[in-house]
Backbone as a chain_set.jsonl record, in Angstrom:
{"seq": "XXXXXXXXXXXXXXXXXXXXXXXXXXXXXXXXXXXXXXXXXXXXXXXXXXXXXXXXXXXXXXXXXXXXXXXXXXXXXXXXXXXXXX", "coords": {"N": [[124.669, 68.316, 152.825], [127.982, 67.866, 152.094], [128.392, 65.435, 153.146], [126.943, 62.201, 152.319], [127.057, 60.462, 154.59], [127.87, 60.684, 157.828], [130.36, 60.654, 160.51], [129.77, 60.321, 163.799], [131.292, 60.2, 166.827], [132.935, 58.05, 165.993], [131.562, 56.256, 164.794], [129.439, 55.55, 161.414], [126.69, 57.248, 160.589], [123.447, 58.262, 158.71], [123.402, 60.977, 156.819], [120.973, 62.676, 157.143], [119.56, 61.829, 159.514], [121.625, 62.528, 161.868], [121.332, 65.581, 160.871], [118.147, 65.745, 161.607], [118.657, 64.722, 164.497], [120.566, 66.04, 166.038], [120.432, 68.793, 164.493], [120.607, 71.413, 161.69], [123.137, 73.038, 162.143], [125.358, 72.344, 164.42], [126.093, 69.838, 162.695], [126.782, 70.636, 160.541], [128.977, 72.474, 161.449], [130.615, 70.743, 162.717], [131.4, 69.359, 160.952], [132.847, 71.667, 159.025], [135.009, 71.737, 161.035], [135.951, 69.403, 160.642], [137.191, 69.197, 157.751], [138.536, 71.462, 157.837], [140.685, 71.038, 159.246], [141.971, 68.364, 158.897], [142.771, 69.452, 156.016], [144.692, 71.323, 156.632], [146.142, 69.626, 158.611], [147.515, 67.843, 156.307], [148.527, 70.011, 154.105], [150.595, 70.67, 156.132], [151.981, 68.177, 156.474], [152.823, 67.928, 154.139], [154.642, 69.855, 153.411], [156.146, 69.525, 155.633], [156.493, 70.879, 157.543], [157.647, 72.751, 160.711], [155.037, 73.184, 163.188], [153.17, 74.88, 165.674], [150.686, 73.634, 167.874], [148.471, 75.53, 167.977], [145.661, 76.88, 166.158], [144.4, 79.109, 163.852], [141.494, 80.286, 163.123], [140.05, 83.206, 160.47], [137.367, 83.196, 159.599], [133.743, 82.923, 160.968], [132.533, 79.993, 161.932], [129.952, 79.989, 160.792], [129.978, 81.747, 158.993], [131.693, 80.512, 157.141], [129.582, 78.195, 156.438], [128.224, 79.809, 155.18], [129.148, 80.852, 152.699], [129.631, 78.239, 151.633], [129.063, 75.796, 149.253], [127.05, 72.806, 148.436], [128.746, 70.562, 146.692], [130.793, 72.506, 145.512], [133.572, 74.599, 145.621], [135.222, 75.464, 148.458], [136.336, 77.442, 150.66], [139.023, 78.529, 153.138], [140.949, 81.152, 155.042], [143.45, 80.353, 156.959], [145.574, 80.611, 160.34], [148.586, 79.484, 161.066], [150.928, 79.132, 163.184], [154.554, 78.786, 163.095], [157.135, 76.131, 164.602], [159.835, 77.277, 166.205], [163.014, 76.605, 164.833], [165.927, 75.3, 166.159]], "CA": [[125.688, 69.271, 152.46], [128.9, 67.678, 151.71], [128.525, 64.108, 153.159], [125.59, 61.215, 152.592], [127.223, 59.589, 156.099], [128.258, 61.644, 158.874], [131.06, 60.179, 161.453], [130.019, 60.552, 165.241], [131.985, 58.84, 168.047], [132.889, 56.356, 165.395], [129.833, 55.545, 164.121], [128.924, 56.093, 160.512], [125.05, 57.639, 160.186], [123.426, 59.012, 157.466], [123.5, 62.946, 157.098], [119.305, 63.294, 157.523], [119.066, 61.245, 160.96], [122.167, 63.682, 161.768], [120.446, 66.277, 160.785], [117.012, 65.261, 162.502], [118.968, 64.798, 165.729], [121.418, 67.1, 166.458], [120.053, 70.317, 164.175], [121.639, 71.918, 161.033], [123.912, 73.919, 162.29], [126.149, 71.552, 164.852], [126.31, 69.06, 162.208], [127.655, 71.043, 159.672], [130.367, 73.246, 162.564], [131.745, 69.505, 162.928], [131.857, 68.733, 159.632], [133.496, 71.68, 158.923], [136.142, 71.656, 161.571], [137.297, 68.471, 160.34], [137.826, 69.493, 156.572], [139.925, 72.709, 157.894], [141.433, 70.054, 160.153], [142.512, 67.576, 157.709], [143.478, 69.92, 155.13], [145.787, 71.69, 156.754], [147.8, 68.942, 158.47], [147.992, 67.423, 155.378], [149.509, 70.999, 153.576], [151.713, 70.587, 156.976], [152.789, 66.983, 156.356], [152.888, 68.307, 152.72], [155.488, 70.936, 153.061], [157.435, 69.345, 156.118], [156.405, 72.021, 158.33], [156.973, 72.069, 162.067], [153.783, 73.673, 163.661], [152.491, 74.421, 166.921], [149.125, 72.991, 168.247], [147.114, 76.042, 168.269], [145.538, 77.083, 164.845], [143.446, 79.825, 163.81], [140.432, 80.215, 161.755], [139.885, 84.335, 160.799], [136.146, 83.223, 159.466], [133.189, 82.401, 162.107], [131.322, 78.966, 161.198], [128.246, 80.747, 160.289], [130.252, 82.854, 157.664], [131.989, 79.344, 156.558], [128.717, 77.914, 156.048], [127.045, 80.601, 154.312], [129.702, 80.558, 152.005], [129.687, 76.532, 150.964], [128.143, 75.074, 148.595], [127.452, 71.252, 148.136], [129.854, 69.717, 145.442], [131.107, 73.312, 145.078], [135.022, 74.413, 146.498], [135.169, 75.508, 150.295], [137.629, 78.368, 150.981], [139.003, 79.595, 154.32], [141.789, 81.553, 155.664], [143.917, 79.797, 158.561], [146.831, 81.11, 160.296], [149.536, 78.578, 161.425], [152.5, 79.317, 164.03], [155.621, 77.552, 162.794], [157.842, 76.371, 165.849], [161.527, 78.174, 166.195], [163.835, 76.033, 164.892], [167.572, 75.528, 166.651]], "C": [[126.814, 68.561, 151.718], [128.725, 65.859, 151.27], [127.378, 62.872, 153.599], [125.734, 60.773, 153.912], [128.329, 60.581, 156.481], [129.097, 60.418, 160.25], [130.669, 60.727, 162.664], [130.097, 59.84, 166.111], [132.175, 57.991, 167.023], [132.659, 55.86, 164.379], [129.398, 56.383, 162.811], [127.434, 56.221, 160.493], [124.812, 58.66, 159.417], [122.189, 60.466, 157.839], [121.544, 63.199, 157.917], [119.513, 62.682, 158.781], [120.191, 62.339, 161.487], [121.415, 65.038, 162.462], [118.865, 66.854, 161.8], [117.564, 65.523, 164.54], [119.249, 65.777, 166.549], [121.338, 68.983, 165.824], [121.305, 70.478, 163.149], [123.225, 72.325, 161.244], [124.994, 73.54, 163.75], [126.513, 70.632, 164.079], [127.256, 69.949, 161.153], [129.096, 72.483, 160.388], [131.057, 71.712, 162.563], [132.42, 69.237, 161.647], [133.032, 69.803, 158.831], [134.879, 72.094, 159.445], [137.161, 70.66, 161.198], [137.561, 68.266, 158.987], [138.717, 70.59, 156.464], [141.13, 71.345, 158.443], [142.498, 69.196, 159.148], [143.374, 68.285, 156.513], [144.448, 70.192, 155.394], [146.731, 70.634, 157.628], [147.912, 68.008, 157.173], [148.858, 68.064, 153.655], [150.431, 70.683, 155.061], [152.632, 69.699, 156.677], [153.794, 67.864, 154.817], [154.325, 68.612, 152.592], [156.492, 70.623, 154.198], [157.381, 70.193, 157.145], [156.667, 71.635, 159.605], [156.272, 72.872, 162.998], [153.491, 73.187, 164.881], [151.179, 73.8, 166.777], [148.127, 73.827, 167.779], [147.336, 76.473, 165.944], [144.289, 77.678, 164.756], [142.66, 80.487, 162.613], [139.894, 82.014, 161.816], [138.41, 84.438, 160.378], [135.348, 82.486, 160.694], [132.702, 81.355, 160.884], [130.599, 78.882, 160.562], [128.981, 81.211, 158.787], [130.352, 81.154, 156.524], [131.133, 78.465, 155.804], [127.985, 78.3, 155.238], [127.869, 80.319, 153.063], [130.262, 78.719, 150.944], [128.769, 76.464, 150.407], [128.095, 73.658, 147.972], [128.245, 71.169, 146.752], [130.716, 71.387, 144.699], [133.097, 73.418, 145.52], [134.409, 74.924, 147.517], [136.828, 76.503, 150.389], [137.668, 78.796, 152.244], [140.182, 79.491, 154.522], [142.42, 81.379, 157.129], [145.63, 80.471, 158.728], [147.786, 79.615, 161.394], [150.537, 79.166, 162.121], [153.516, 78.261, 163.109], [156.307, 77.067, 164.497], [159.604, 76.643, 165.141], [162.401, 77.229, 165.87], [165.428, 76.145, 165.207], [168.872, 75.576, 165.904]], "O": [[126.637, 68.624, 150.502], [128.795, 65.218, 150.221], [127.008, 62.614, 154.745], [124.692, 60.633, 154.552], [129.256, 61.085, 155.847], [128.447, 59.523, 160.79], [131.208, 61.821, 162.826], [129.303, 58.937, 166.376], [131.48, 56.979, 167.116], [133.203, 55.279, 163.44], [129.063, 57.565, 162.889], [126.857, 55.141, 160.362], [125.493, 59.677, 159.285], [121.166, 60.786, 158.445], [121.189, 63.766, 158.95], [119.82, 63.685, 159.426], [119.582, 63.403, 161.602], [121.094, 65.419, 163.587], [118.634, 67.9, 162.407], [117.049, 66.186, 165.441], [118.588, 66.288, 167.454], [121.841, 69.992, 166.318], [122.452, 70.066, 163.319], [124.211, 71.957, 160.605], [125.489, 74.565, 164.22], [127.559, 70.179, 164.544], [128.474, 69.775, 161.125], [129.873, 73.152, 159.706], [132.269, 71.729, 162.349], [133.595, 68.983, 161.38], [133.942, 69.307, 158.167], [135.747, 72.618, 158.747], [138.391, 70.685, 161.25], [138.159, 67.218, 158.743], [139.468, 70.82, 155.515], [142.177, 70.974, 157.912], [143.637, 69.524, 158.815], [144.441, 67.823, 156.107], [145.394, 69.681, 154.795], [147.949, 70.688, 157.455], [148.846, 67.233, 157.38], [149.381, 67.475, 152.71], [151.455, 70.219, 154.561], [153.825, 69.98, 156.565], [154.97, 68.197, 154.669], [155.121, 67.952, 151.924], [157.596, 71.16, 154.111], [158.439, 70.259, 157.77], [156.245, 70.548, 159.999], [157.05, 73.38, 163.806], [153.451, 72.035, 165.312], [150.671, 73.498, 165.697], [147.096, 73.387, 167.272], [148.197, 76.426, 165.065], [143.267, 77.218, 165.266], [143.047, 81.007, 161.567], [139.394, 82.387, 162.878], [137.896, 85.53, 160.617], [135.925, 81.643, 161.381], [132.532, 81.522, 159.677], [130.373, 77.972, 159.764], [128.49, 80.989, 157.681], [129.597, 80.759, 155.635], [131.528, 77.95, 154.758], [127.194, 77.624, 154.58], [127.345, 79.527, 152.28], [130.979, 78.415, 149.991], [127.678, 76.911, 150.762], [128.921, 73.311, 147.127], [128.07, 72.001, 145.862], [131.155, 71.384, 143.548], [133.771, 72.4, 145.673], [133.181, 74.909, 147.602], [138.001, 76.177, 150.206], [136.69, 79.381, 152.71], [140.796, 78.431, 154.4], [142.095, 81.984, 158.151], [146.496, 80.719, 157.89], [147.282, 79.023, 162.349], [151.168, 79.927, 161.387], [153.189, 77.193, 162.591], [155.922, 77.69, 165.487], [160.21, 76.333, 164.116], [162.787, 76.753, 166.938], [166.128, 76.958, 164.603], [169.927, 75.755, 166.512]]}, "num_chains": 1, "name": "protein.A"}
């Protein structure tokens, strides 16, 4: 999908053994939790924001997935809390 080597626990291994192991469709829910992940604290850092913990995704995985395409863009709609400032 996205990435020849896949990070788990650590450990770089490449996408087919992955794949092979663990099944389509856990490999690519990790993979893309941690490109929502990343993106948005890095629009957070971005913009200075100060944001609670929780953070919410209004597409399921499945949809997320259907919708990707290797070397293509990757779109999804997240909603962010700010926290109250004094």
């Amino acid at each position: 999908m996205w990435y020849p080597l896949l990070k788990l626990c650590g450990i770089q291994i490449p996408r087919d053994i992955l794949l092979e192991i663990l099944g389509p469709s856990k490999v690519y829910k990790q993979v893309i939790k941690e490109v929502i992940n990343f993106t948005v604290a890095a629009y957070v850092e971005q913009e200075a924001l100060k944001v609670r913990k929780d953070l919410r995704i209004d597409q399921s995985y499945e949809d997320l997935e259907d919708q990707s395409e290797p070397d293509g863009k990757f779109f999804f709609e997240s909603i962010i809390q700010l926290k109250e400032s004094n």
